[in-house]
C-alpha positions, -999 to 999 in steps of 0.1 A, spaced: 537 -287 -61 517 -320 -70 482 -319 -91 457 -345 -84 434 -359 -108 398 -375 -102 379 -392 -123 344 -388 -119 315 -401 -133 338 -428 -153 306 -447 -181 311 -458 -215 295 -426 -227 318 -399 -209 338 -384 -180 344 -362 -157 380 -350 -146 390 -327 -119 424 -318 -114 436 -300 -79 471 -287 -73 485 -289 -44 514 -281 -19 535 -296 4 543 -274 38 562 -290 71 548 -326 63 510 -316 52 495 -310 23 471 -278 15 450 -272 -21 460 -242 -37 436 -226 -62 402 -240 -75 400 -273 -92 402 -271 -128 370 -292 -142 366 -307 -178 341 -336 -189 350 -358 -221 327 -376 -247 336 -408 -259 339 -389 -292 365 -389 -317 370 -354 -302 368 -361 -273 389 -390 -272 417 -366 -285 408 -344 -258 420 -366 -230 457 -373 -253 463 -341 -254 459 -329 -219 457 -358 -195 483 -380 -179 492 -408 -192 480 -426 -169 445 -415 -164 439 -416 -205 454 -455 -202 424 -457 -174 397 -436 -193 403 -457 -227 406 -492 -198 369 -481 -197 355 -465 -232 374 -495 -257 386 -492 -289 358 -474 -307 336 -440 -299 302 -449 -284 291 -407 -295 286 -394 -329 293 -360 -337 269 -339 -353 286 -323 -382 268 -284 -384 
């Protein structure tokens, strides 16, 4: 089994991600299940978010994009 990750709607604001998992059977390749779908702020929060359960490799793209700081604030209620 592989999973596939998109990145959708990549801003300086937010993101979208969509994970797939797929299957390999005699040489093709066939989705299995729905996608999972989650969309990150570039919050603190949300920046923790995408750590904690993204890749490597898609947070080092993701943060490529959002910088070093948050662009959203967190209403505190």
């Amino acid at each position: 089994m592989t999973e596939k990750y998109t990145l959708d709607m990549l801003t300086q604001d937010s993101v979208s991600v969509k994970k797939q998992t797929h299957i390999d059977y005699m040489g093709q390749q066939y989705q299995i299940g729905e996608p999972w779908r989650r969309a990150y702020t570039n919050s603190e929060k949300g920046r923790q978010q995408i750590v904690d359960e993204l890749p490597q490799a898609q947070v080092n793209a993701i943060m490529a994009v959002w910088g070093d700081t948050p662009t959203i604030i967190e209403s505190i209620e």
